[in-house]
C-alpha positions as CSV (number, residue, x, y, z in Angstrom):
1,X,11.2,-3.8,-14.8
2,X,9.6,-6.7,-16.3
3,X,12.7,-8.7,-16.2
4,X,13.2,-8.2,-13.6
5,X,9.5,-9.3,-12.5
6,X,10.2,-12.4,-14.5
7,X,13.3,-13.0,-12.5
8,X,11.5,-12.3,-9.1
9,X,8.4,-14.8,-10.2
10,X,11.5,-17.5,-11.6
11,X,13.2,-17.2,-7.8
12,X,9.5,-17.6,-5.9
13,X,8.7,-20.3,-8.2
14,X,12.2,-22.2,-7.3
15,X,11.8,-20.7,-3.7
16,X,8.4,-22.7,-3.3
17,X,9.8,-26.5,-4.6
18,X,12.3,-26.6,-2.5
19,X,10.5,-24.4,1.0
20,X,6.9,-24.2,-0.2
21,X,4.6,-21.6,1.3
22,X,2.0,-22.8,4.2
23,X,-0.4,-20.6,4.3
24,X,-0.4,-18.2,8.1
25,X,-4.0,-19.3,9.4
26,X,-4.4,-23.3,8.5
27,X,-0.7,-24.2,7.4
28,X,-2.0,-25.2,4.1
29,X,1.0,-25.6,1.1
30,X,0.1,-23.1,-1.2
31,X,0.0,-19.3,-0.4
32,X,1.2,-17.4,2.5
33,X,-2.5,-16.9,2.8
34,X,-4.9,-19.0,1.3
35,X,-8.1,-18.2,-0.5
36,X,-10.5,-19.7,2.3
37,X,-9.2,-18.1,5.0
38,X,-8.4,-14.7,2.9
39,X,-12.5,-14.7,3.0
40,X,-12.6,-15.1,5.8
41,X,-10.2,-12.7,8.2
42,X,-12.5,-10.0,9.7
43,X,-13.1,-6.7,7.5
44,X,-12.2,-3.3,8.9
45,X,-15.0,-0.2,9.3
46,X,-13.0,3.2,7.1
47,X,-11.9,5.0,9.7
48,X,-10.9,9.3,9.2
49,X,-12.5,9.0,5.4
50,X,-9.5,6.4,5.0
51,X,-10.3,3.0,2.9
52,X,-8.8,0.2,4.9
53,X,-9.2,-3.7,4.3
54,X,-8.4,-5.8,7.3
55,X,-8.1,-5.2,11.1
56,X,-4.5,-4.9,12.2
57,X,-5.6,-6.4,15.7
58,X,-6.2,-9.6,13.7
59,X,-3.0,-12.4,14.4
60,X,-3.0,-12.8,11.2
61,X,-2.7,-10.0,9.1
62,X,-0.6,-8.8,12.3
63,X,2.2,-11.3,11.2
64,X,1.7,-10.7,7.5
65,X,2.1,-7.2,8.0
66,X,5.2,-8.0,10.6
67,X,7.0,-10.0,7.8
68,X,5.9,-7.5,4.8
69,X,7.2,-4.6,7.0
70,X,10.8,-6.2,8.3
71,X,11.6,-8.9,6.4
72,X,10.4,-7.7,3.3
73,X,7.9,-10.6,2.7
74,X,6.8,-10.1,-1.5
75,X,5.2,-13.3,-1.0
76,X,3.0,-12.3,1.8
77,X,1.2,-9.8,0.5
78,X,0.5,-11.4,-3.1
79,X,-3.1,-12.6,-2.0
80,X,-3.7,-9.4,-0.2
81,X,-2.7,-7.0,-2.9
82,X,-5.6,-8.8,-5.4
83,X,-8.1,-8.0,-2.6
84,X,-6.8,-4.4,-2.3
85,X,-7.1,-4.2,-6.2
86,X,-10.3,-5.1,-5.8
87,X,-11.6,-2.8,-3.3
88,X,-9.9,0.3,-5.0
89,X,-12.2,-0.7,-8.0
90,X,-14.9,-1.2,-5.8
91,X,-14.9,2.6,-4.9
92,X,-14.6,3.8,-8.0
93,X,-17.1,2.0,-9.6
94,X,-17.9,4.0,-12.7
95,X,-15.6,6.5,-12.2
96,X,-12.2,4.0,-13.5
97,X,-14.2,3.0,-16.6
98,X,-14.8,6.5,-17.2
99,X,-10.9,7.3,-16.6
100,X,-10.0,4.0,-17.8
101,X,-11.9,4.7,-21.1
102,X,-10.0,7.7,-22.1
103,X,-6.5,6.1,-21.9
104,X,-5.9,7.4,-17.9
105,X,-4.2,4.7,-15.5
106,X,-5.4,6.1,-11.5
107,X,-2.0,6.8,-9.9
108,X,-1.0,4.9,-7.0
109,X,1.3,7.0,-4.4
110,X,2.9,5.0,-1.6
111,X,3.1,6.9,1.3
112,X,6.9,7.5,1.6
113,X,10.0,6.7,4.3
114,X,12.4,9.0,5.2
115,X,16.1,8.1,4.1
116,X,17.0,7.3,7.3
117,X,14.0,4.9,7.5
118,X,14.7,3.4,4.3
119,X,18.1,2.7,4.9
120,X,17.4,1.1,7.9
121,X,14.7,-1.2,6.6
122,X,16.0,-1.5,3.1
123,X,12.9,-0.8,1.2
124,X,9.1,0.6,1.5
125,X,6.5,-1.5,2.3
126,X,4.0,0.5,1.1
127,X,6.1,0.2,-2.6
128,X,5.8,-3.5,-2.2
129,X,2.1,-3.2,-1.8
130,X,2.0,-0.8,-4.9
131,X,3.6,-2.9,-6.9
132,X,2.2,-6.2,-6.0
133,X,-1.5,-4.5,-7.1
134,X,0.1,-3.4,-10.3
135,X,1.1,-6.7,-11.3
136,X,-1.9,-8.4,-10.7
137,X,-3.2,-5.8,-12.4
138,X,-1.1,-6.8,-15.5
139,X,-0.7,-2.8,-16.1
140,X,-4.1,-2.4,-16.7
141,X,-5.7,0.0,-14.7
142,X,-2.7,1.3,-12.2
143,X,1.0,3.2,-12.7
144,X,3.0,3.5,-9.7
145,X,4.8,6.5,-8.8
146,X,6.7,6.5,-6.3
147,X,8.4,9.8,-6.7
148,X,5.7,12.1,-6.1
149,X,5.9,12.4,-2.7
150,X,9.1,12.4,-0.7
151,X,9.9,12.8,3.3
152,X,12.0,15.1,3.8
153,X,11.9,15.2,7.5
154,X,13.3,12.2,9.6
155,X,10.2,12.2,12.5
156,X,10.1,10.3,15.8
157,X,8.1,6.8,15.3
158,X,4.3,7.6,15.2
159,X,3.9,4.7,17.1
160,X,5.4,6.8,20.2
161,X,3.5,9.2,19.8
162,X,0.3,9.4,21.9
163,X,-2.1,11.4,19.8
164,X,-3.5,12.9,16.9
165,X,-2.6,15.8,17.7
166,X,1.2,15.1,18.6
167,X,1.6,13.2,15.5
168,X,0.0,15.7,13.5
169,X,2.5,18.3,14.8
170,X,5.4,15.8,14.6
171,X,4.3,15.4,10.8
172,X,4.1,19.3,10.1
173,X,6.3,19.8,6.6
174,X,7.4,16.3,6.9
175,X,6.3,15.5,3.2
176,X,7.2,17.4,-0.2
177,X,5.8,17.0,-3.1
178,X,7.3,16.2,-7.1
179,X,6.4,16.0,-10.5
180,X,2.9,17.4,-9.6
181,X,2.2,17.0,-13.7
182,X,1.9,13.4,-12.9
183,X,-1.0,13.5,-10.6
184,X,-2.8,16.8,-11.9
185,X,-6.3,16.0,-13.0
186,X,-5.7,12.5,-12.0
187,X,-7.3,9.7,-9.5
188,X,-4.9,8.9,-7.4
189,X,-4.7,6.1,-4.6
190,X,-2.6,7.3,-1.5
191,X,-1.5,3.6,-0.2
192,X,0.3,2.6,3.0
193,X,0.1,-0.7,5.2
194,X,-1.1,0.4,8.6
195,X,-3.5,3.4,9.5
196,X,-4.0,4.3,13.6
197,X,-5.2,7.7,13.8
198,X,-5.1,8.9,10.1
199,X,-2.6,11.5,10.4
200,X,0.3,10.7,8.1
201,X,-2.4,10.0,5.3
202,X,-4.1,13.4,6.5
203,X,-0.8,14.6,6.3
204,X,0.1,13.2,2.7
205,X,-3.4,14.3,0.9
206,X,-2.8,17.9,2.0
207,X,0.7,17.9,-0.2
208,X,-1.0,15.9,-3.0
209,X,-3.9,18.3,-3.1
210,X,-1.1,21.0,-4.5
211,X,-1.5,19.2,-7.6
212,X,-5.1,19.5,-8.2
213,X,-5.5,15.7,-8.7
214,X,-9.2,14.9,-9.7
215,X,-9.7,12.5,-6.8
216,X,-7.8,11.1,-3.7
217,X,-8.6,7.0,-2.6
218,X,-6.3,7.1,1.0
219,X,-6.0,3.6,1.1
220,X,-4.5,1.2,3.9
221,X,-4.2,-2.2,4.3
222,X,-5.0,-2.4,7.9
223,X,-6.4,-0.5,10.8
């Protein structure tokens, strides 16, 4: 994994001499985002007990997101991954040090795509995000595992579906749970990109509560 890290880092870094970044707000070479205008993109209210970061009706963390989710954009979500790490550390305050202190990394669980969804896209976005916040995280404090959950039912888009309530039936035994022995006793951040009405993370936490983790985070980029 850390070769191949290095490797990704090596190919940004050539990437960037020859097609360097501008930054999606001011154009700025840099980042796809910049630090000034990370600070300032509008903050998102936690909506259904679920920790998001951004607002999705924001242009742009709406194209971020667009190029994260279908073009598989690593670079994109760098400079919103460190603000992610942030705030999961944020609400955990003394909680991770305690953790933290006893040789316990929290557990970060990407919300999962069906196989048919994944080979259709190619990869999760919510992995990238996981990943991204564990290597600015050098290791420290986070583990990925993205095997714990899987979806084992193919469901209709939840964007075409109306409600809660439809989407919450449409979910119904979608997700399955593995390895429980790696969450038991454990904090563990349930991540994905986009929230809207809460019920695929609603639907998630109920599997993952199987395991009698210490805590759940749900945790979105945007809402």
């Amino acid at each position: 994994m850390q070769l191949i890290d290095r490797l990704s880092t090596y190919l940004n870094s050539l990437l960037n001499l020859i097609l360097p970044q501008r930054c999606l707000s001011c154009k700025k070479i840099g980042e796809s985002i910049c630090e000034g205008c990370l600070l300032q993109l509008p903050k998102e209210s936690s909506p259904y007990g679920i920790t998001t970061i951004f607002s999705y009706s924001d242009p742009v963390i709406r194209k971020a997101i667009w190029l994260l989710k279908y073009k598989g954009g690593t670079a994109v979500v760098k400079p919103l991954a460190r603000v992610m790490h942030d705030r999961i550390l944020e609400e955990l305050s003394d909680t991770s040090e305690i953790m933290l202190n006893q040789g316990q990394k929290i557990v970060i669980v990407p919300v999962p795509l069906s196989k048919e969804r994944l080979k259709e896209r190619g990869f999760n976005q919510a992995e990238i995000i996981a990943r991204e916040i564990v290597i600015y995280d050098y290791g420290k404090s986070f583990v990925p595992e993205n095997s714990v959950l899987t979806k084992t039912k193919h469901t209709t888009s939840q964007v075409e579906t109306k409600n809660k309530t439809d989407r919450m039936r449409n979910l119904r035994g979608a997700f399955s749970l593995n390895h429980p022995e790696l969450i038991k006793d454990k904090i563990v951040i349930l991540l994905d990109d986009v929230t809207t009405t809460g019920a695929t993370m609603e639907e998630c936490t109920k599997v993952l509560k199987r395991a009698k983790p210490r805590k759940i985070i749900k945790l979105a980029l945007a809402h």
